[in-house]
C-alpha positions as CSV (number, residue, x, y, z in Angstrom):
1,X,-5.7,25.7,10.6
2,X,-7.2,25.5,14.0
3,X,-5.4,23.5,16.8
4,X,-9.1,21.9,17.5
5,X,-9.1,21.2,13.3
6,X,-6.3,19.0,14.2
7,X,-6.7,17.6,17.2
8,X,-6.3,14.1,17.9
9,X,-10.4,13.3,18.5
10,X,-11.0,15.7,15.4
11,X,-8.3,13.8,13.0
12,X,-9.8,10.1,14.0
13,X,-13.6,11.6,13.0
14,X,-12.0,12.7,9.9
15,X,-9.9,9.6,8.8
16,X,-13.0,7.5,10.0
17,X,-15.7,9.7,7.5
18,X,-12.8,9.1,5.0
19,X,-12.7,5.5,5.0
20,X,-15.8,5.1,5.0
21,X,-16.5,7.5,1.9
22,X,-14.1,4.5,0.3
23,X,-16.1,1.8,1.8
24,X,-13.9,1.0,4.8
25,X,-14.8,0.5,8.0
26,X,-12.2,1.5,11.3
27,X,-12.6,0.4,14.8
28,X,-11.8,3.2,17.7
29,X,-8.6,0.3,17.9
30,X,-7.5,1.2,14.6
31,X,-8.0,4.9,14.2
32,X,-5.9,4.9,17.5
33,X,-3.3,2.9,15.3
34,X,-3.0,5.1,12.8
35,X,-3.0,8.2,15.2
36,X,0.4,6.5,16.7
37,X,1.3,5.9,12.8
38,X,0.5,10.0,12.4
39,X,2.5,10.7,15.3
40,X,5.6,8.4,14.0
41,X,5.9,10.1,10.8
42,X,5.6,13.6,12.4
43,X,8.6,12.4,14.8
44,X,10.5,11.0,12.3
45,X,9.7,14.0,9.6
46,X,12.8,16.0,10.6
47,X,15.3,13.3,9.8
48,X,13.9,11.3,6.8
49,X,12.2,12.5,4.1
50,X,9.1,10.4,4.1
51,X,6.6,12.5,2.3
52,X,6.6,16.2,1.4
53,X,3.4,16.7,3.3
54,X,3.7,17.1,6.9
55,X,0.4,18.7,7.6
56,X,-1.4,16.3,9.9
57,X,-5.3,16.6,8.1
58,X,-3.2,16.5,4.6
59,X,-1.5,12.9,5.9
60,X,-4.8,11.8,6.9
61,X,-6.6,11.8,3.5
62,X,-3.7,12.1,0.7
63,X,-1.8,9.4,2.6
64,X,-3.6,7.1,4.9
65,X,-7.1,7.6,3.2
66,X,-5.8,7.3,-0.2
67,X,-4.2,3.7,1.2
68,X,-7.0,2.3,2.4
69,X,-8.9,2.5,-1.1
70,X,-7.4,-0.7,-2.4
71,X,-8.9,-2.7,0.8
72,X,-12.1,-4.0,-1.0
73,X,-9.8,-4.9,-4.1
74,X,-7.5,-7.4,-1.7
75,X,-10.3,-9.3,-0.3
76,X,-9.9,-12.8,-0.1
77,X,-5.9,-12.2,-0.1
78,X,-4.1,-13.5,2.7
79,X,-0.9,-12.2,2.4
80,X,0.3,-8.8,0.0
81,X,3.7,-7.6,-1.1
82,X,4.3,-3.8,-1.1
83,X,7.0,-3.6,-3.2
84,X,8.7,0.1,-3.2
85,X,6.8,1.1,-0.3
86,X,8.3,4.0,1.1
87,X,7.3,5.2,4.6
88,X,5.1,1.9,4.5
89,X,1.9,2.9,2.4
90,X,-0.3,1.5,1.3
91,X,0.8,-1.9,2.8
92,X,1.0,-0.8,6.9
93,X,-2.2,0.7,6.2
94,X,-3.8,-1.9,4.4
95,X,-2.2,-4.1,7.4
96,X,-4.1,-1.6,10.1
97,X,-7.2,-2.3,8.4
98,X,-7.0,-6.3,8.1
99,X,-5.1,-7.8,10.7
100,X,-5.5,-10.8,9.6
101,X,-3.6,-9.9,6.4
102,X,0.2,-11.2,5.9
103,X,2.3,-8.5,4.9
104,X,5.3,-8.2,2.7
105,X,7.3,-5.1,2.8
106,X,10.0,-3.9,0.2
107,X,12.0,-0.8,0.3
108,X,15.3,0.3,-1.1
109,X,16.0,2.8,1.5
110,X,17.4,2.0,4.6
111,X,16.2,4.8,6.8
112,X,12.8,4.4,5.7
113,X,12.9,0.8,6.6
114,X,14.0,1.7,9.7
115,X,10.6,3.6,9.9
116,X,8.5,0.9,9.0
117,X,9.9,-1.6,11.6
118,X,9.7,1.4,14.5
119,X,5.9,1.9,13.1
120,X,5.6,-2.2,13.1
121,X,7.0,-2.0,17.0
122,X,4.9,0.8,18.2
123,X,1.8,-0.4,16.8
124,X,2.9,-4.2,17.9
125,X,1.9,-5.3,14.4
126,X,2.3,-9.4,13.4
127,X,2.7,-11.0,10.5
128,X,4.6,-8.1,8.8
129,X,7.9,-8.8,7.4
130,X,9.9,-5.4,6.1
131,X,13.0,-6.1,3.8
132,X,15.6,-3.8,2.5
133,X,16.6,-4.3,-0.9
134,X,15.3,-4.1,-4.6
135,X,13.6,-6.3,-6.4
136,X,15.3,-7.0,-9.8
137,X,15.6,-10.1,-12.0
138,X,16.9,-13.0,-10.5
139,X,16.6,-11.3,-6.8
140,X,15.6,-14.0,-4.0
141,X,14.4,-11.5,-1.7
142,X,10.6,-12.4,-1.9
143,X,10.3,-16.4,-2.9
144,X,8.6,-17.0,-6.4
145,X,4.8,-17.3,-6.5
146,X,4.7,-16.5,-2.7
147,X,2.4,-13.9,-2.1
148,X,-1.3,-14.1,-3.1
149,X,-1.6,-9.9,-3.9
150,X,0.8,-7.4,-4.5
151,X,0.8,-3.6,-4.9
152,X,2.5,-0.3,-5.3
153,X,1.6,3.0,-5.1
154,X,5.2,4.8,-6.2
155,X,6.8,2.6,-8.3
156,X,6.7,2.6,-12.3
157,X,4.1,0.6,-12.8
158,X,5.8,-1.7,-16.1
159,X,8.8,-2.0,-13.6
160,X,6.1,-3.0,-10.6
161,X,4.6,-5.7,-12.8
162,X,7.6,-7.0,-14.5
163,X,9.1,-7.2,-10.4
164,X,6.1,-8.8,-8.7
165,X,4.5,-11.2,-11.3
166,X,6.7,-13.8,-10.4
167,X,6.6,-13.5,-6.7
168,X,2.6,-13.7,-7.1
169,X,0.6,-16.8,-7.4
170,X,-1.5,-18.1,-9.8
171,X,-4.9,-16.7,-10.0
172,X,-3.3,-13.6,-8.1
173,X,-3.8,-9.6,-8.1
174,X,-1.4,-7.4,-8.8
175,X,-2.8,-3.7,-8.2
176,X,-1.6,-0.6,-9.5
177,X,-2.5,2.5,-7.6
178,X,-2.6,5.4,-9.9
179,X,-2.2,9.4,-9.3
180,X,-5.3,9.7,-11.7
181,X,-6.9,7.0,-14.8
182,X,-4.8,7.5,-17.1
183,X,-3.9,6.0,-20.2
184,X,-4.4,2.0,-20.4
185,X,-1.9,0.0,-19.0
186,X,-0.5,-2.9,-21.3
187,X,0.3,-6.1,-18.8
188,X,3.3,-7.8,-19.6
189,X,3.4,-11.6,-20.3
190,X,1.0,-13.9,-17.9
191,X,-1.2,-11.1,-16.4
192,X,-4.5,-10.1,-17.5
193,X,-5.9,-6.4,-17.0
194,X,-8.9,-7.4,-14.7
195,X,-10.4,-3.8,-14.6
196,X,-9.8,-0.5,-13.6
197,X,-11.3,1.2,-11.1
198,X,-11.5,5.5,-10.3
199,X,-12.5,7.4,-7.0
200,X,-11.8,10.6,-5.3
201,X,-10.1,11.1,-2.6
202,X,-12.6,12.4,0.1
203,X,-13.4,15.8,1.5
204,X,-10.4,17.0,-1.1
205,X,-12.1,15.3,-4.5
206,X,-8.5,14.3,-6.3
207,X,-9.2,11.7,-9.0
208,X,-7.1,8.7,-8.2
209,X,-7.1,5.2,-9.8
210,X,-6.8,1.7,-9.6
211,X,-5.6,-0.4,-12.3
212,X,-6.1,-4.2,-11.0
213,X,-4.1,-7.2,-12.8
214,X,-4.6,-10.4,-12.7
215,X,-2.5,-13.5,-12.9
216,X,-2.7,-16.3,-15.2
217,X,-3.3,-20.0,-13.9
218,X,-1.2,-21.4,-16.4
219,X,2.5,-20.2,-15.0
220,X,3.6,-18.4,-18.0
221,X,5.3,-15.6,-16.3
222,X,7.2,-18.7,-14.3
223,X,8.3,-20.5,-17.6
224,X,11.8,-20.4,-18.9
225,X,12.1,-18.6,-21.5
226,X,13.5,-20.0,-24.6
C-alpha cells in the first residue's frame, strides 16, 4: 500500500465515496472528525485491543463505513443506546454523522471506555454519555424506556434485544447490525421484526445486514410478569 493510498486527503475521499455509496452524506467538518477518530485508534492500537485491523483504508470501510449504514434507519431518533459498543462503533460514528443525535454508550471494558471518552474529548463531542458496565436484568444503568433507538453491532443479538427492549420507548427501533442476512431473527416478547435490510460494504463488496425491530405501543416488554 502506497503512503499517497493512505494519506490523510486520500482516506477522507475514500470514507466520503463510502458514505455516500450507503447514502450518507459527510461535511469536510466531519471527515476531519473521523480522521482524528482514525488517528486515536491508531494511537491507542498498541495498548488496547480495539479491533484486529489496524490498516488505516481497512478501518475506513470495515469500521467507520460499515457504521454509518444504519444512519438512514435512525432517522427521526433523537437519542440511541449503543449497547456493547466496543471502541465506540457504530454509535460515535453515527454521533459524527448527526450531531444533533443523543448518544448512549455501553461497554463492559474499562480500557475501551477509556477510549471512547478520549475520542469524545478530542473530537469535543456533546450529548454523549459513555458508561462502564453491563446491561443485565434488573441493571439501572440506562433508565427504562429512555432512549428512542438502540443498536449493536457485536453483541448476541437475542442477548441485545432481551437487554435493550426495556430501556427503549414505545414505538421504538431496536437495530441489529449483522456480519451478513442470515437466518431470521425471532423477537422476543413486545418487539416486532419491522424488516430487514442487506448492502455491501463499498469498494470491498462484503454482504452485511440489517435486521430492524420495532417496539410495541402497548408496554408489554415493561409489564410484570406473572
Amino acid at each position: 500500500m502506497s503512503a499517497a493510498a493512505t494519506s490523510p486527503e486520500a482516506l477522507a475521499i475514500l470514507l466520503r465515496e463510502a458514505a455516500a455509496e450507503l447514502g450518507v452524506a459527510l461535511s469536510e467538518a466531519q471527515l476531519r472528525q473521523f480522521l482524528a477518530y482514525l488517528d486515536e485508534l491508531l494511537l491507542w492500537a498498541p495498548k488496547v485491543n480495539l479491533t484486529a485491523i489496524r490498516e488505516p483504508r481497512a478501518i475506513v470501510l470495515k469500521h467507520f463505513a460499515d457504521s454509518l449504514a444504519p444512519l438512514p434507519h435512525i432517522e427521526g431518533c433523537a437519542s440511541l443506546l449503543d449497547l456493547g459498543s466496543g471502541a465506540g462503533l457504530p454509535g460515535l460514528a453515527l454521533k459524527i454523522a448527526r450531531p444533533e443525535l443523543r448518544l448512549v454508550s455501553v461497554e463492559a471494558r474499562r480500557r475501551k471506555v477509556s477510549f471512547q471518552e478520549a475520542v469524545v474529548r478530542r473530537l469535543k463531542l456533546e450529548g454523549v454519555e459513555v458508561i462502564w458496565g453491563r446491561l443485565g436484568p434488573g441493571s439501572r444503568l440506562v433508565p427504562e424506556a429512555s432512549v428512542a433507538c438502540a443498536i449493536s453491532r457485536a453483541v448476541d443479538a437475542a442477548a441485545f434485544l432481551t437487554a435493550a427492549a426495556p430501556l427503549t420507548a414505545p414505538g421504538g427501533r431496536l437495530i441489529v447490525m449483522r456480519g451478513k442476512p442470515g437466518e431470521a431473527l425471532a423477537p422476543p416478547p413486545g418487539l416486532t421484526l419491522a424488516r430487514e435490510v442487506a448492502y455491501r460494504l463499498p469498494v470491498l463488496g462484503d454482504d452485511r445486514g440489517l435486521a430492524i425491530f420495532e417496539k410495541m405501543l402497548d408496554n408489554s416488554l415493561d409489564k410484570p410478569r406473572p
